[in-house]
N, C-alpha and C positions, 0 to 999 in steps of 0.2 A: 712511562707516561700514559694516562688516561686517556684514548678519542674523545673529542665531544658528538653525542651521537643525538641527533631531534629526530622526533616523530612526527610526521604529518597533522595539523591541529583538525583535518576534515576526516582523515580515514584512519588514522593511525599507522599507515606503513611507516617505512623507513624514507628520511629526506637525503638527496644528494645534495651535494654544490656543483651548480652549473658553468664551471668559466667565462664560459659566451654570454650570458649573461649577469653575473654575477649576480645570481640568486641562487638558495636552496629552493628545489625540485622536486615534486614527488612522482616517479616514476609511472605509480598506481592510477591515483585520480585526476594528472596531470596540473594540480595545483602549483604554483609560486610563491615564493614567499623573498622577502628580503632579509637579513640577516637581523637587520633592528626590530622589525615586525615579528619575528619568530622568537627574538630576546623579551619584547614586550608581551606575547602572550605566552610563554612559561615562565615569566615572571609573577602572572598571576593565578599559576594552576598549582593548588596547595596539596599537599602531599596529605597520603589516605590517613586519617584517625585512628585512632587506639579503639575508639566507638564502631568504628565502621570495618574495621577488622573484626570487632566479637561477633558483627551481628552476619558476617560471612560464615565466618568459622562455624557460628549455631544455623543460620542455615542449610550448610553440609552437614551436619548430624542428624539433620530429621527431616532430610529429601534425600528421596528412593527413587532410580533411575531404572526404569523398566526396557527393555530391548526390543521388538519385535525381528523376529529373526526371518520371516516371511520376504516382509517391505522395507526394515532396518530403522522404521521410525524410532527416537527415544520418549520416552514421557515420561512427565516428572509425577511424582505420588507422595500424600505424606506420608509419616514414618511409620504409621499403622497397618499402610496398604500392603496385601502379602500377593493380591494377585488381582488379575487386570487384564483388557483387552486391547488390541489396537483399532483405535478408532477410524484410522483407515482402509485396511484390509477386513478388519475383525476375527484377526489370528488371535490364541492365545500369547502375553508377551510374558516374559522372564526376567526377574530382580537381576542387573546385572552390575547393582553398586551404589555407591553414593555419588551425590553429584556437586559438583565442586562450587565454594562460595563462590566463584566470580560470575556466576550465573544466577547469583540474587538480583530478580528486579528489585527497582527502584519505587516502583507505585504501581499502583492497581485499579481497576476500575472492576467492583463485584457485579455480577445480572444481577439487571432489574427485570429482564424477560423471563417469567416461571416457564418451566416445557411445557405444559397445557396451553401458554399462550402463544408459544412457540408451533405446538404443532398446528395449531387454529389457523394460524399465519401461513403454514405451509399449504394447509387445505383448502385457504381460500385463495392460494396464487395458483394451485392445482387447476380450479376448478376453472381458472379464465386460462387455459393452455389446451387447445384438440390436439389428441391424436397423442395423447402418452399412453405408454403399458398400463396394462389395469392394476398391476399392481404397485405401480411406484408411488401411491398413496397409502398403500395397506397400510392397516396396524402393525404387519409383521415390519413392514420397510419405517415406520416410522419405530419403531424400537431402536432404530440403529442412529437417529439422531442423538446427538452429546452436545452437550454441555462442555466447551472448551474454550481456555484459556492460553489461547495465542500471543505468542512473542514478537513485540513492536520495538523498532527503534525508531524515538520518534527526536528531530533536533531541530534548533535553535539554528540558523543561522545570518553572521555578518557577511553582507553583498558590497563589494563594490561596482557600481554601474558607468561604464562611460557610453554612451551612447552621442552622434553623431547624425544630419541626414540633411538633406536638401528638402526645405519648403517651398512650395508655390503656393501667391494668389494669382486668383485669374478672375480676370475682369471683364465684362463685355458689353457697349454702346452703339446706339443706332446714331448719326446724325447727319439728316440729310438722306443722301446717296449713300453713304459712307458706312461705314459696319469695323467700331476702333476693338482691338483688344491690347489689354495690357496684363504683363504677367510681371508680377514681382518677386523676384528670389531670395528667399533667406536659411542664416545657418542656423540651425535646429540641435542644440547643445544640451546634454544633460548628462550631468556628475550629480551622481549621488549616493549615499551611506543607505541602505534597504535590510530591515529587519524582518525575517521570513520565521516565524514561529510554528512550532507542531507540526514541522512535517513528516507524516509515518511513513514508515517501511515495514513490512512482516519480515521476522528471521525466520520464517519457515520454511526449505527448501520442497517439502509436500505438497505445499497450497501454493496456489495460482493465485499469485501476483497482482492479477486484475479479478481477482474476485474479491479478495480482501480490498481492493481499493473503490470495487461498489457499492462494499455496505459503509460506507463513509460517509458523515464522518464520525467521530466519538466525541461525546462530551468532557474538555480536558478538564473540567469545572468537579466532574466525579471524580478524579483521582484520590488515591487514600496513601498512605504509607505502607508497603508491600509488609504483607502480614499472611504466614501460610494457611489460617484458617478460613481462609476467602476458597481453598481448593477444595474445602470439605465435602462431596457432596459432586465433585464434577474432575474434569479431567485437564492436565496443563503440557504442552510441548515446551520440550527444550530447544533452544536457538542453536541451527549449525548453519546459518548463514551472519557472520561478523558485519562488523562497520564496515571495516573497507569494502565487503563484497556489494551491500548494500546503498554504499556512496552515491556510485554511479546513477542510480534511480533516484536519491533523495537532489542531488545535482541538478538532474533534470527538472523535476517541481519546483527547485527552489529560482531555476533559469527561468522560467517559463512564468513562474507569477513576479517575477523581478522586472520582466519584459513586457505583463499586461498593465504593471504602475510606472510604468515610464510609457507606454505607447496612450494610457489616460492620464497624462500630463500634457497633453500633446493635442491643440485644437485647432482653427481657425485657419486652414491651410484647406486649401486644393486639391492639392496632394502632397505626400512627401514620399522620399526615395531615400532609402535608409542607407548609409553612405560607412558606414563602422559603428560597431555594436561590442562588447565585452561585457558580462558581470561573471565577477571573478568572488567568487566565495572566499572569504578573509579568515575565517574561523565558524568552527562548527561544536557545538554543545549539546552532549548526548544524553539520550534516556532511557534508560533499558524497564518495559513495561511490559504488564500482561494487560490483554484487554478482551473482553466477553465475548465468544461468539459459537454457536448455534450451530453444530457444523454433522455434515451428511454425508455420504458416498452410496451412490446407485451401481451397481454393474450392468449392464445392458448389452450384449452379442456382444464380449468380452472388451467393451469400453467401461472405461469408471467415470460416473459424470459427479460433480462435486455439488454442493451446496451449502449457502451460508447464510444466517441472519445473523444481525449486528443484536447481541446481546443486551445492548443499554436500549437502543432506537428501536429496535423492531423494523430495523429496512431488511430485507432478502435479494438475496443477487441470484443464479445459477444458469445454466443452461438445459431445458427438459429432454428427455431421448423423446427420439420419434419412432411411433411405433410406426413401421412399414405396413403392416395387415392393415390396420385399420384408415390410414391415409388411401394404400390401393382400394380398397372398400368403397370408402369416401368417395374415390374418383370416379368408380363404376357406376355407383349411385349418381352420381350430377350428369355422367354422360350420359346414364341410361333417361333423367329428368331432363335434357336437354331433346333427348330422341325424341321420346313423348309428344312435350310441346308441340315440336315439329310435325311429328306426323298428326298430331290435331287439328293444329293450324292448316295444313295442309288439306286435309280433310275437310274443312270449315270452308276454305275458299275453294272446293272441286263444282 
């Protein structure tokens, strides 16, 4: 006899059956589920294509996985590509295979940011920053910026919200002598269905997290159907951070804007005291995309500092090093323009 075995509809792990509550459980992203709800949404997940198998299969035969054996990053290359750098360290990397259809995005979004516009961008967030190295502008240091094609999972997902809390009005009248208040209290209810669209995550376990979330956001209106000759010309990472690992953070975004349209549902009150609160992710709809972005590495007294611009937008996020010399520099100089004063001033009134 066959187990019946479900996957989680939000990470993909494996589901339990919970006794104590008779519900399936997923261990991973701590989601719930009922057993009718979990029948009703693989009832509607249709099993992969004869189409959508060729277009894996072709895929894998004309993607080239490079290795760096330095920092261990993978990247993806077309099938032309024989040899190649790492964009993070800038080791030389090594063909170490093909890389498997199930790593075909789904849609793309091509730069509309050329590198001359790119680097312009970079020169003019340079020049409102004191006290970087002299060189972290160079030409030699802007060579090392790419053209990169970063891995996003970006999903869909059904909220359910219960929300609960205590409202006050509060009143206040003068009459006479007297000084009235009245406070009225009410229950503050809200059940509702919330649809949270395009929320990304990078699968890049290299890049920081919150740097990819400040050059946000993307235009999902640019998407194209994933077509390899978008990488002609530039450079693409392979995802080794999965759904489930990524849940966790898409969870939060999607808690978090579920909680600012129910807290702006929510008016004419005094105050309120939030009394029970749940939004429970119901199911989740994945995207596996590459999307543009502009990407740099500084080394500095053996730190690496990162930098990114958003390839469609032209927003730039990063943190600049601080050159120590020239900050102490700086400081000698104001204390020594602060002496000055003083001793003129002082001078002035003897």
């Amino acid at each position: 006899m066959n187990a019946a075995q479900y996957k989680c509809p939000n990470c993909d792990a494996e589901l339990t059956f919970d006794p104590s509550t008779q519900q399936l459980t997923c261990d991973f992203c701590r989601s719930e589920f009922t057993m009718d709800k979990i029948k009703e949404i693989y009832a509607d997940i249709k099993p992969e294509s004869a189409e959508e198998t060729e277009q894996k299969e072709e895929f894998e035969s004309h993607t080239n996985l490079y290795q760096c054996k330095n920092c261990g990053a993978e990247i993806m290359a077309e099938d032309d590509t024989t040899a190649t750098f790492c964009y993070y360290c800038h080791s030389p990397v090594i063909l170490s295979g093909r890389l498997k259809g199930d790593f075909k995005p789904s849609k793309i979004i091509g730069f509309h940011i050329e590198r001359d516009q790119a680097e312009k961008l970079f020169k003019d967030w340079c020049s409102k920053k004191k006290f970087i190295p002299s060189d972290f502008k160079s030409q030699q240091q802007l060579e090392k910026m790419t053209g990169l094609y970063v891995p996003f999972w970006v999903t869909d997902c059904d909220v359910s919200a219960d929300f609960q809390a205590l409202g006050k009005k509060v009143r206040s009248w003068s009459s006479g002598s007297y000084r009235y208040t009245e406070t009225k209290e009410y229950m503050v209810i809200r059940k509702a269905k919330i649809r949270a669209e395009g929320i990304p995550a990078d699968g890049e376990s290299k890049i920081e997290d919150l740097l990819m979330e400040s050059i946000e956001p993307f235009d999902y209106d640019a998407l194209k159907p994933f077509d390899m000759s978008y990488f002609s010309g530039f450079f693409a990472d392979k995802y080794d951070v999965d759904k489930a690992a990524v849940f966790p953070r898409i969870k939060e975004r999607v808690t978090q804007a579920s909680r600012n349209v129910i807290n702006q549902s929510i008016s004419g009150y005094t105050s309120t005291v939030v009394q029970h609160q749940n939004y429970n992710i119901d199911r989740t709809n994945w995207q596996y995309i590459m999307l543009p972005v502009w990407f740099m590495t500084y080394r500095y007294q053996d730190k690496i500092y990162e930098f990114a611009i958003n390839g469609q937008t032209g927003k730039l996020a990063g943190t600049p090093p601080l050159d120590k010399g020239k900050l102490t520099l700086a400081s000698i100089l104001f204390g020594l323009g602060i002496a000055v004063v003083a001793f003129l001033g002082g001078q002035f009134f003897i």
